[in-house]
Backbone as JSON Lines, residues from 0, in Angstrom:
{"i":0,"aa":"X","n":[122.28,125.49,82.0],"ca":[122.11,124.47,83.03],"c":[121.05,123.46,82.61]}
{"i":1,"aa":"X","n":[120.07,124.15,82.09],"ca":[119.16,123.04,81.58],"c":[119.33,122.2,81.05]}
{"i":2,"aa":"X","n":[120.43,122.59,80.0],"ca":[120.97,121.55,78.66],"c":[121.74,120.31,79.59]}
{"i":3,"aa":"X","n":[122.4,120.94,80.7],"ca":[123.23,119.71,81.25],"c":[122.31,119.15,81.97]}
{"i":4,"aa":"X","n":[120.81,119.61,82.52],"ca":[120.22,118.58,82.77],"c":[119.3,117.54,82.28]}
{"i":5,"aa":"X","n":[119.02,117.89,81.39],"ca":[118.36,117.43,79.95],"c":[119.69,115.76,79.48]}
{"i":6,"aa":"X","n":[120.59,116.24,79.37],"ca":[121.93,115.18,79.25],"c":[121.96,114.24,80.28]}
{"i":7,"aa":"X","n":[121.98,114.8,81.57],"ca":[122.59,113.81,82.97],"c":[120.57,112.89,82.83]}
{"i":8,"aa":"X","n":[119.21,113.4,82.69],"ca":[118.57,112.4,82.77],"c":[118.26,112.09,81.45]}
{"i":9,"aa":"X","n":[119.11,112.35,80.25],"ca":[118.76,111.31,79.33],"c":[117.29,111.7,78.37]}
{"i":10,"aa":"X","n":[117.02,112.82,78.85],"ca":[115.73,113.97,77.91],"c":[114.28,112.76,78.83]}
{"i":11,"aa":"X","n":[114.3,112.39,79.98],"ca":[113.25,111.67,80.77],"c":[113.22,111.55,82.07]}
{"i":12,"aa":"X","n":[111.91,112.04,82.47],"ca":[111.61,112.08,83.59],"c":[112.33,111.36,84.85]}
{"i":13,"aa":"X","n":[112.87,112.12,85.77],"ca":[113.76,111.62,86.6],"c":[113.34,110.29,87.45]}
{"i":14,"aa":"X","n":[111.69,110.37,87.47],"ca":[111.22,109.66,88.76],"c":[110.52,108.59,87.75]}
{"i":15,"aa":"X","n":[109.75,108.5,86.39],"ca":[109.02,108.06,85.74],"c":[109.43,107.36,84.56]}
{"i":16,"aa":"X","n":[110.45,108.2,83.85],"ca":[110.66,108.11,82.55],"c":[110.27,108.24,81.75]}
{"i":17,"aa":"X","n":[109.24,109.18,82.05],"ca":[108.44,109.84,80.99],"c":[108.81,110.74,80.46]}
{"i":18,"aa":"X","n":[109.21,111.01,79.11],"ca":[109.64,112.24,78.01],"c":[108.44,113.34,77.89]}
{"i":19,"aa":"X","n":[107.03,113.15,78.16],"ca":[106.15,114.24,77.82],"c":[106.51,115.52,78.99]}
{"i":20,"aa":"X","n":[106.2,116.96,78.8],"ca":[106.54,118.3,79.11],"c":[107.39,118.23,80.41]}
{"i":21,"aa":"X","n":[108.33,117.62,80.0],"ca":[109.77,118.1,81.44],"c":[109.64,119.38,81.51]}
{"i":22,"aa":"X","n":[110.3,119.34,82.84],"ca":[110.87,120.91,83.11],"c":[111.41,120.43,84.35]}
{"i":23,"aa":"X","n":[112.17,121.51,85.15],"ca":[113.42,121.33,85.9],"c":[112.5,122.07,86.8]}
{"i":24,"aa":"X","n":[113.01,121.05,88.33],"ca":[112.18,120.72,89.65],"c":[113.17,120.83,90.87]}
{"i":25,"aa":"X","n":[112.89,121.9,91.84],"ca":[114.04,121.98,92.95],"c":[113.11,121.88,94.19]}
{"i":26,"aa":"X","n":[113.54,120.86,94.68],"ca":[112.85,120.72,96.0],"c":[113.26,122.05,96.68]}
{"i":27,"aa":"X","n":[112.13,122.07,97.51],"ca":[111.87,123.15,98.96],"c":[112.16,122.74,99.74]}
{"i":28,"aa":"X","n":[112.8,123.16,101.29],"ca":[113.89,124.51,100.76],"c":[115.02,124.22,99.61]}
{"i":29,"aa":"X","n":[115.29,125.63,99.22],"ca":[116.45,125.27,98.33],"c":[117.92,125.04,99.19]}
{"i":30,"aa":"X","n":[118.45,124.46,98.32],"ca":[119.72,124.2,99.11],"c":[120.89,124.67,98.45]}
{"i":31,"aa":"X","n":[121.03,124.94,97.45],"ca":[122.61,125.54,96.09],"c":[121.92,125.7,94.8]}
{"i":32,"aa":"X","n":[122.86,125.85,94.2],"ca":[122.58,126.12,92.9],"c":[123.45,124.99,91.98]}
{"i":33,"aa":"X","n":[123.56,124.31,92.49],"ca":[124.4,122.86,92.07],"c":[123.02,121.75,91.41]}
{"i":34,"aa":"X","n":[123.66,121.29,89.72],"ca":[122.79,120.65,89.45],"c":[121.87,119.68,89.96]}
{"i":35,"aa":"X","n":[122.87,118.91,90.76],"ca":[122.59,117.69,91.65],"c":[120.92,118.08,92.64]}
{"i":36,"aa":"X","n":[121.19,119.21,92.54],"ca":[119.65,120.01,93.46],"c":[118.38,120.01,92.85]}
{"i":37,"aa":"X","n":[118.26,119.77,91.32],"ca":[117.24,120.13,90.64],"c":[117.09,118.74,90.15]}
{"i":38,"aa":"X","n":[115.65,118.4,89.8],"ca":[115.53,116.85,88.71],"c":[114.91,117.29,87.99]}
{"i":39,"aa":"X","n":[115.02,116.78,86.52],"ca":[114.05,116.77,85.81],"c":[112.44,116.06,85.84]}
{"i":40,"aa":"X","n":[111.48,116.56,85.64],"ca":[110.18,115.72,86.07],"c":[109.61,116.3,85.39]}
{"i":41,"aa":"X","n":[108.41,115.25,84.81],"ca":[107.44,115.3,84.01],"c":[106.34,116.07,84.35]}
{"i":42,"aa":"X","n":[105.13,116.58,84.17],"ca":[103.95,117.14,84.77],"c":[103.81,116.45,85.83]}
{"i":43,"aa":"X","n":[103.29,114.84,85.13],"ca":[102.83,115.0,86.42],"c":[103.25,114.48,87.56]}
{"i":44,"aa":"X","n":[104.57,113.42,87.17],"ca":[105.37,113.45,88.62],"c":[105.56,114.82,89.71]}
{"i":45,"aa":"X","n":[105.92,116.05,88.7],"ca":[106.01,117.57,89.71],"c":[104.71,117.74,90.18]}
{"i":46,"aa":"X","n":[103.73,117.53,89.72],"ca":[102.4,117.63,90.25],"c":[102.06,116.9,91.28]}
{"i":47,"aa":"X","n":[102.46,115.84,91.65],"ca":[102.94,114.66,92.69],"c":[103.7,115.23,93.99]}
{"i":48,"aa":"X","n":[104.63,115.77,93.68],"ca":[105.59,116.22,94.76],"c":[104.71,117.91,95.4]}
{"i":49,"aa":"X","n":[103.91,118.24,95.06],"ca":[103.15,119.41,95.42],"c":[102.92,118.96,97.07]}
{"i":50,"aa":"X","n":[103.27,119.42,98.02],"ca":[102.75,118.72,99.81],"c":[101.71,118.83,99.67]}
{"i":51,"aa":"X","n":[100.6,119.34,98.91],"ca":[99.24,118.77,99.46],"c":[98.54,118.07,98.22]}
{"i":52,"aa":"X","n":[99.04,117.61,97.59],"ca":[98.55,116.3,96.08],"c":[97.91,115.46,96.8]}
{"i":53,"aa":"X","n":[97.23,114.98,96.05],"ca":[96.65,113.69,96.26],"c":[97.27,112.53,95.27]}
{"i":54,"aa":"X","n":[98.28,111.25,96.28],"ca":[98.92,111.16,95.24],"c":[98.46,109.6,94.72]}
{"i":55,"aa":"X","n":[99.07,109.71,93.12],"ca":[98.42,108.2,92.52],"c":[99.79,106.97,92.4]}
{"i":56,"aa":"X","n":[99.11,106.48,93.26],"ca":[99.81,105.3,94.05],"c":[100.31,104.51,92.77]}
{"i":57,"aa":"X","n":[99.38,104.09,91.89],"ca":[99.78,103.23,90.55],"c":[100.78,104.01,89.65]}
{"i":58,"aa":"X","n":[100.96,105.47,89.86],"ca":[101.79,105.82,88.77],"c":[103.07,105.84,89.65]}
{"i":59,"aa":"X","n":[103.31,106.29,91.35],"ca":[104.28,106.13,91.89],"c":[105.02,104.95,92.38]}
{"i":60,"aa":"X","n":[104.6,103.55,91.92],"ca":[105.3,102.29,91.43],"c":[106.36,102.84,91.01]}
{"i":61,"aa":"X","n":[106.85,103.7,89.85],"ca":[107.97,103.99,89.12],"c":[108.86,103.97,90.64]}
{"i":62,"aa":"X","n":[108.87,104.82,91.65],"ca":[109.83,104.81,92.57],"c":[110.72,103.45,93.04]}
{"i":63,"aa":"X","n":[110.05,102.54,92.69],"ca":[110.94,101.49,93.13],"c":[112.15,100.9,92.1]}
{"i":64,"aa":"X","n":[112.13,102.46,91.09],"ca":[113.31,102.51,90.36],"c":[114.3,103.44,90.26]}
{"i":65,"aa":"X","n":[113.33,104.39,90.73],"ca":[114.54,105.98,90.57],"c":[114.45,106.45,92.24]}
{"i":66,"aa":"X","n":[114.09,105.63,93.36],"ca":[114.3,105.29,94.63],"c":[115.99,105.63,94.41]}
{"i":67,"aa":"X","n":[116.63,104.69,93.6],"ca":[118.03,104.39,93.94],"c":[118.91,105.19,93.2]}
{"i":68,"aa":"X","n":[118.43,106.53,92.97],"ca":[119.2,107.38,91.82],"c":[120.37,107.64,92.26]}
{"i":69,"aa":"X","n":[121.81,108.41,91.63],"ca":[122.62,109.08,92.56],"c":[122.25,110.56,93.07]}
{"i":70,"aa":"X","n":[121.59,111.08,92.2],"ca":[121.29,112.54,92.37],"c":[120.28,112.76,93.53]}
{"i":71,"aa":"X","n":[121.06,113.86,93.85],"ca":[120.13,114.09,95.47],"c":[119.04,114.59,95.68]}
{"i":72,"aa":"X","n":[118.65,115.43,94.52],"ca":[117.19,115.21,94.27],"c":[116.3,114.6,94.11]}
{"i":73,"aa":"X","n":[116.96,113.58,93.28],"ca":[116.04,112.66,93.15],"c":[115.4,111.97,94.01]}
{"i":74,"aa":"X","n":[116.66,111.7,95.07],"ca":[117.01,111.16,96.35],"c":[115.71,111.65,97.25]}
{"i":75,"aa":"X","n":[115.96,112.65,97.53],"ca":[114.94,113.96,98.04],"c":[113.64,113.81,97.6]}
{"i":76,"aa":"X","n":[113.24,113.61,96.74],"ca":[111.73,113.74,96.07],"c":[111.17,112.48,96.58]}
{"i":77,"aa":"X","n":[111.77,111.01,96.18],"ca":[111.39,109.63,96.53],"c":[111.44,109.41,97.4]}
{"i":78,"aa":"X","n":[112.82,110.2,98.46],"ca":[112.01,110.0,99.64],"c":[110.71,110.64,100.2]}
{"i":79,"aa":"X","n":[110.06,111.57,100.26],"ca":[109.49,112.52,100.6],"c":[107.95,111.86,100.01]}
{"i":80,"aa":"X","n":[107.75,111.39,98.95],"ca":[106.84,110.76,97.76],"c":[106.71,109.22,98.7]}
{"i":81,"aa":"X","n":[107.82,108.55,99.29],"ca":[107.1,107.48,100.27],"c":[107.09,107.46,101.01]}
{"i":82,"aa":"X","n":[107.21,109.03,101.86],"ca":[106.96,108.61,103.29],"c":[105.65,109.42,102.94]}
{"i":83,"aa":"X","n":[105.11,110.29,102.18],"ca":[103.78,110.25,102.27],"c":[102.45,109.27,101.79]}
{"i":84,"aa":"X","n":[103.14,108.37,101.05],"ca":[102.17,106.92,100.75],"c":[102.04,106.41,101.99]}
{"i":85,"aa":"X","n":[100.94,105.74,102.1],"ca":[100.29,105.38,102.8],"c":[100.16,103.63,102.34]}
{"i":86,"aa":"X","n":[101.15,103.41,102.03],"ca":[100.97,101.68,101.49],"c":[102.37,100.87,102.01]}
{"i":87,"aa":"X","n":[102.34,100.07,101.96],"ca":[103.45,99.19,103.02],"c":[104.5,98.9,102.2]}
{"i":88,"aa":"X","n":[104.12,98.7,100.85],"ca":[105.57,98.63,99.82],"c":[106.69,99.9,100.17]}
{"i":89,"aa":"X","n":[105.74,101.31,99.95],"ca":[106.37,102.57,100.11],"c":[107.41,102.7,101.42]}
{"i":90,"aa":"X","n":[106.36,102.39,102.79],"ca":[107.2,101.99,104.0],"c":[109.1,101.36,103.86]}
{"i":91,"aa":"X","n":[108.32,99.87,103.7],"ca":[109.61,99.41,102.88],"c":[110.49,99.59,101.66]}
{"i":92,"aa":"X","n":[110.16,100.44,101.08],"ca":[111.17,100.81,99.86],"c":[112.0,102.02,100.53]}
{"i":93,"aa":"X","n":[111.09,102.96,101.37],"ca":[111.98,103.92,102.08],"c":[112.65,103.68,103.08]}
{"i":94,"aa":"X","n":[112.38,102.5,103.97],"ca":[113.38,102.11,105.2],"c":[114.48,101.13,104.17]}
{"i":95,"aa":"X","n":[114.64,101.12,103.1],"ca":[115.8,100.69,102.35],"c":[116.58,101.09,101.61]}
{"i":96,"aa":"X","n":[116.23,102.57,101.82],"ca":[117.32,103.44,100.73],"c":[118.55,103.23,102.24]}
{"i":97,"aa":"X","n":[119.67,103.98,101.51],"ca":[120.29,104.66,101.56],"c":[120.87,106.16,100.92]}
{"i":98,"aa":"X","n":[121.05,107.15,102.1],"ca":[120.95,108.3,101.46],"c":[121.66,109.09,102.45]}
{"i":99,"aa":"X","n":[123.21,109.97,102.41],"ca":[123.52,110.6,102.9],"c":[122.76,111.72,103.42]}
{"i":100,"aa":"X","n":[123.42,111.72,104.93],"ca":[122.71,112.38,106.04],"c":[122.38,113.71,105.62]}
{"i":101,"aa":"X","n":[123.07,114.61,105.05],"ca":[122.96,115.87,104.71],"c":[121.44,115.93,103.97]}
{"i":102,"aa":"X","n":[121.56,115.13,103.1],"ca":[120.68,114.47,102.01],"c":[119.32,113.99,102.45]}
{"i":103,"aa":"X","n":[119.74,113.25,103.57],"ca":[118.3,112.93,104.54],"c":[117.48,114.21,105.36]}
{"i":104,"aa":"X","n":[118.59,115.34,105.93],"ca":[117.78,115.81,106.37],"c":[116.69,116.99,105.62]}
{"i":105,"aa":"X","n":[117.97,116.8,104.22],"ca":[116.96,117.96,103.22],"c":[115.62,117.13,103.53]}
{"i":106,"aa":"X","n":[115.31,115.94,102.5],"ca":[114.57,115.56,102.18],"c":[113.18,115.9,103.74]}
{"i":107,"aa":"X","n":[113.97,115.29,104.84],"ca":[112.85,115.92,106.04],"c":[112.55,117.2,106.17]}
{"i":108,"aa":"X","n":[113.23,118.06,106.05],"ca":[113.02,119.82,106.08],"c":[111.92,119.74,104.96]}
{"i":109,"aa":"X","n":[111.56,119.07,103.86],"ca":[110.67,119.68,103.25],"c":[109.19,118.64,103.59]}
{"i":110,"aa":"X","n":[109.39,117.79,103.8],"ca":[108.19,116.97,104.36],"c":[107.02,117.71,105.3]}
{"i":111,"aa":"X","n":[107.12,118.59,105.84],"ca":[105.9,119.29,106.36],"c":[106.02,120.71,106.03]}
{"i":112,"aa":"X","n":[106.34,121.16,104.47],"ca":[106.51,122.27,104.23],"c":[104.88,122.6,104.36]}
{"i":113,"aa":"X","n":[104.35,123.87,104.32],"ca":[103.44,124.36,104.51],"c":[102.16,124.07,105.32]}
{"i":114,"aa":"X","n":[102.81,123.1,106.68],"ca":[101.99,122.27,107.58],"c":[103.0,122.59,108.5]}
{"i":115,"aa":"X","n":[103.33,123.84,109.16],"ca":[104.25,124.23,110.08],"c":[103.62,123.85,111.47]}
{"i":116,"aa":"X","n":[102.18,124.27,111.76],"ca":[101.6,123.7,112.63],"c":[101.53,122.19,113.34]}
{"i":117,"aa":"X","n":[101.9,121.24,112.23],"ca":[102.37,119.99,112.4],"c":[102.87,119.76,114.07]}
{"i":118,"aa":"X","n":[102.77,118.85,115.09],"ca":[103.7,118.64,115.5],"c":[104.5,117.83,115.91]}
{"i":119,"aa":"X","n":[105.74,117.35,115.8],"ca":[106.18,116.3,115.5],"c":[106.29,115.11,116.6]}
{"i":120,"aa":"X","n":[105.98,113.69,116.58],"ca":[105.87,113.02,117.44],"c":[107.09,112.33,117.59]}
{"i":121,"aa":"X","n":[107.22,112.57,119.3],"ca":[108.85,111.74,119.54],"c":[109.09,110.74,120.31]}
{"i":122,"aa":"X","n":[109.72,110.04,120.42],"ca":[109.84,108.98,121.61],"c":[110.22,109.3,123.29]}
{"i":123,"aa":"X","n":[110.65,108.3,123.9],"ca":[110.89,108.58,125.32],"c":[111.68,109.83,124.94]}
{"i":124,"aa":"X","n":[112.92,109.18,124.18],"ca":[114.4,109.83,124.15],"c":[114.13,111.46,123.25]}
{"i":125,"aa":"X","n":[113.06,111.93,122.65],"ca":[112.6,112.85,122.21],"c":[112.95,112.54,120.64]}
{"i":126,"aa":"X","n":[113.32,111.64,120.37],"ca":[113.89,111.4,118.81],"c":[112.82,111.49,118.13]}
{"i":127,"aa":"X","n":[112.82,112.27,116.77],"ca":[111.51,112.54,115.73],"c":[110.69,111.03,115.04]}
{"i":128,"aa":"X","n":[109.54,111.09,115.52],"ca":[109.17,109.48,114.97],"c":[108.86,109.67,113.41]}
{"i":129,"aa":"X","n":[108.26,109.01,112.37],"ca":[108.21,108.86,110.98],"c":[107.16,107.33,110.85]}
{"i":130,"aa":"X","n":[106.28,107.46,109.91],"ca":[105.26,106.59,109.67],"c":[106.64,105.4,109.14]}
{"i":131,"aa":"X","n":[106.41,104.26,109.38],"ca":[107.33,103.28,108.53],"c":[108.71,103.12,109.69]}
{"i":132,"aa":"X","n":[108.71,103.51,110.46],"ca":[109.86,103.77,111.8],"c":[109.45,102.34,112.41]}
{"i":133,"aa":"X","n":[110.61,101.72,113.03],"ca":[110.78,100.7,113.99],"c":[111.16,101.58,115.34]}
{"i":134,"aa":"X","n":[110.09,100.65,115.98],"ca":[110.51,101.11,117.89],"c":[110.41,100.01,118.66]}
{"i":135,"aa":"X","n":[111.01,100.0,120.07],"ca":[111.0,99.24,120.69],"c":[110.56,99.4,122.06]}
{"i":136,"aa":"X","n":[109.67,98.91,122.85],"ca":[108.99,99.09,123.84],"c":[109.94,99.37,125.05]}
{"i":137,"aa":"X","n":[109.93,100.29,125.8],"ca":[111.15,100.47,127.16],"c":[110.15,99.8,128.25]}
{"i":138,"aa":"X","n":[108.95,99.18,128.51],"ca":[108.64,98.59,129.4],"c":[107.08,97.54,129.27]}
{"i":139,"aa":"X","n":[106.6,97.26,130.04],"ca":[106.0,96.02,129.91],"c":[104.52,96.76,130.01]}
{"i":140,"aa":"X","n":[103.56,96.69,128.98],"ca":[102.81,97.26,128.44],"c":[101.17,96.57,128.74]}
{"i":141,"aa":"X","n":[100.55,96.65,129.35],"ca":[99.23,96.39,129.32],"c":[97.9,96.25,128.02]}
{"i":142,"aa":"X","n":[97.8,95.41,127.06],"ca":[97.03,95.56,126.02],"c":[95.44,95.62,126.48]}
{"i":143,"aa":"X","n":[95.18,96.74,126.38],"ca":[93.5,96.88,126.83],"c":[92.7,95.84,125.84]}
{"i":144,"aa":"X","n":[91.63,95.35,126.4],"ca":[90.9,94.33,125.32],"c":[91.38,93.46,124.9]}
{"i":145,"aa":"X","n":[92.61,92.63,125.43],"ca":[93.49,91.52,124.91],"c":[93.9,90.68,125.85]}
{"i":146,"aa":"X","n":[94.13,89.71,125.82],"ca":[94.86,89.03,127.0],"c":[96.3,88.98,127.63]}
{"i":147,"aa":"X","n":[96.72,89.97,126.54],"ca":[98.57,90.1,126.39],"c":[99.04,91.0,127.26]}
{"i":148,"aa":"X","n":[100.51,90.85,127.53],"ca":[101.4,92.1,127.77],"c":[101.78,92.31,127.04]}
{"i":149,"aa":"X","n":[102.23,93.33,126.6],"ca":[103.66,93.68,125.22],"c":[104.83,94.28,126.17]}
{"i":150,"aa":"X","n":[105.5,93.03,125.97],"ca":[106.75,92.6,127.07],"c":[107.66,94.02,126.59]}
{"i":151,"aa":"X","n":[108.56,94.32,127.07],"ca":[109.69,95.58,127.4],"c":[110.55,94.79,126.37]}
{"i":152,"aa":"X","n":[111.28,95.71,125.32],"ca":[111.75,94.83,124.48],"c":[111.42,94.96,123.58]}
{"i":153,"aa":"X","n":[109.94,94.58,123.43],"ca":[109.3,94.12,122.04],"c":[109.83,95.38,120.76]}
{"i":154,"aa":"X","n":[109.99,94.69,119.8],"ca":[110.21,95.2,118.2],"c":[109.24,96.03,117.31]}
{"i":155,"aa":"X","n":[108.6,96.87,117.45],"ca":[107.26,97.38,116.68],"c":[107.64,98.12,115.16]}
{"i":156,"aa":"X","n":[107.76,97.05,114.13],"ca":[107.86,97.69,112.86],"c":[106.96,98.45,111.61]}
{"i":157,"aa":"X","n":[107.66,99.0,111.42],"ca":[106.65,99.43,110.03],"c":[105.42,100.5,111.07]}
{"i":158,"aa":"X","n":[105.71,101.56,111.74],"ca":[104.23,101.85,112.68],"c":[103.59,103.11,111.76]}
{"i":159,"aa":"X","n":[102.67,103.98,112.37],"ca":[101.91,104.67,111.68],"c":[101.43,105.53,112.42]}
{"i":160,"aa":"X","n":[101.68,106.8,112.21],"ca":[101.28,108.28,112.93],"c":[99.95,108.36,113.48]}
{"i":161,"aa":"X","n":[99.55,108.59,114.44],"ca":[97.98,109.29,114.75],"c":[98.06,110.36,114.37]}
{"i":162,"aa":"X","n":[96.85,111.13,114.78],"ca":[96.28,112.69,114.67],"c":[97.04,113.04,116.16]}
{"i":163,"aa":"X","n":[97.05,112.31,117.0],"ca":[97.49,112.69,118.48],"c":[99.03,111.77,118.58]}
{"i":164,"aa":"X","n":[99.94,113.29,118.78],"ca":[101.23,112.86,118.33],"c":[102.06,112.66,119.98]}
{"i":165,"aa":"X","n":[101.01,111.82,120.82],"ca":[101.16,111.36,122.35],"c":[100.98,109.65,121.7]}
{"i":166,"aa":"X","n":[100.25,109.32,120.29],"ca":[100.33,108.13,120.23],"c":[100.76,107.64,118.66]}
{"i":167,"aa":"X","n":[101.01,106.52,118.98],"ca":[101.11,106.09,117.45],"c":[100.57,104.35,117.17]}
{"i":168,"aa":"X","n":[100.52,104.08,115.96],"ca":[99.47,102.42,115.78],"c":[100.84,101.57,115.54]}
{"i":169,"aa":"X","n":[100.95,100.13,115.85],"ca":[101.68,99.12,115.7],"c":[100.81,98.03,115.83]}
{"i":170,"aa":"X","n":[101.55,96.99,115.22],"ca":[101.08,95.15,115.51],"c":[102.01,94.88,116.21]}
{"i":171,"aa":"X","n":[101.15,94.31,117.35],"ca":[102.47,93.98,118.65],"c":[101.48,92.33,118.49]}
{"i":172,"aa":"X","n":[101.88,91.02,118.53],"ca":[101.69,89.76,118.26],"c":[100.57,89.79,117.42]}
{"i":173,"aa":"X","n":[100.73,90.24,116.47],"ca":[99.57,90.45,115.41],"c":[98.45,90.71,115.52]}
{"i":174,"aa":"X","n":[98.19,92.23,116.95],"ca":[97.39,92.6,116.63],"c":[97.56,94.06,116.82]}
{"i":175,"aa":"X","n":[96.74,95.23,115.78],"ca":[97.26,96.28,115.34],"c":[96.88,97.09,117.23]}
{"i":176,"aa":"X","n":[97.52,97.76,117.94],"ca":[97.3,98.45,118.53],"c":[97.67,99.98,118.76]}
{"i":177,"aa":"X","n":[97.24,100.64,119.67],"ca":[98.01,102.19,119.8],"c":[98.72,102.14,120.9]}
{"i":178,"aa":"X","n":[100.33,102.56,120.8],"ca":[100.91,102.72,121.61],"c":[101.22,104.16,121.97]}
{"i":179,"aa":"X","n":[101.34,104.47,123.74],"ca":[101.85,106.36,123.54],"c":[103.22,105.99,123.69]}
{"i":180,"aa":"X","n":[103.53,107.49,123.18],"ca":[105.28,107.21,122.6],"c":[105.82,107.79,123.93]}
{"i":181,"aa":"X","n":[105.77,107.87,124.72],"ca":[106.65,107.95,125.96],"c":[107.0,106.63,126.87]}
{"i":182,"aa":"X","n":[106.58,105.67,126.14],"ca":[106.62,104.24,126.24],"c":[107.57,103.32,124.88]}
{"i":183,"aa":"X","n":[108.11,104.42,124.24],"ca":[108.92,103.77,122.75],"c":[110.07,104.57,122.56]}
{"i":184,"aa":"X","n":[111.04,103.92,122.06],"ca":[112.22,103.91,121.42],"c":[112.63,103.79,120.37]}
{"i":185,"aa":"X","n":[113.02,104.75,119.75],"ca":[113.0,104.23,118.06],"c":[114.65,103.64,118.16]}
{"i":186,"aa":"X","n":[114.72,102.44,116.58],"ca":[115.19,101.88,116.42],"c":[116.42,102.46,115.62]}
């Protein structure tokens, strides 16, 4: 199996393209024993995908190339690799894949692997929110310290998780505020 995966990426790193110490990488949980499940990755891209890395933003640039792989691992890893960046390119490179659903929800099943305690923040409708998620306001919103409403309606893109998963941060007329999510709708 190795040999055929060694062939399908070309003897280089799935996510990088880096040839130094590959070895074959199966996201958590496992899902088959089908090649398509495993990528090849370099040190230290696999060292990257660890859930509690600290990860280096300048070397994970590469994603805005192997973002668009066919293999579902790969698929799986890049996503997972930008929804934990914390930078607005990442946001947008991941609200632009496309990636079969099956495929999507691997990639979420492993996003809070060993952070079970986690808990997940949802909207009115209870739908799972995600840093980089568009929502939309179900009613007419009071901005403390501002002169505004944030009219029922409004569009809140690109938002960003709190510690308190009753709220989450948006720019509602360009300015960053916290909204609680029993007041949002994802998009």
């Amino acid at each position: 199996m190795n040999t055929q995966l060694f062939d399908r990426a070309e003897s280089a790193c799935e996510l990088c393209r880096s040839s130094d110490e590959l070895a074959a990488f199966e996201p958590q949980p496992s899902r088959s024993q089908d090649l398509g499940d495993r990528a090849l990755l370099c040190a230290l891209c696999k060292a990257q995908c660890a859930p509690d890395a600290e990860l280096d933003t300048n070397h994970l640039h590469c994603l805005h190339e192997s973002a668009w792989s066919q293999v579902a691992a790969v698929q799986v890893l890049a996503y997972r690799l930008l929804s934990r960046l914390n930078e607005g390119w990442a946001q947008e490179l991941r609200d632009q894949l496309y990636i079969e659903e099956e495929v999507l929800e691997w990639a979420k099943n492993g996003l809070n692997e060993g952070n079970e305690e986690i808990e997940l923040v949802r909207d009115s409708n209870g739908t799972a929110l995600n840093s980089g998620d568009s929502v939309t306001l179900i009613k007419d919103l009071d901005v403390k310290g501002t002169s505004f409403t944030a009219k029922r309606g409004t569009t809140v893109k690109n938002i960003r998780l709190s510690d308190d998963p009753g709220h989450i941060e948006g720019r509602v007329n360009g300015v960053t505020i916290m909204l609680k999510t029993e007041f949002l709708k994802k998009l």
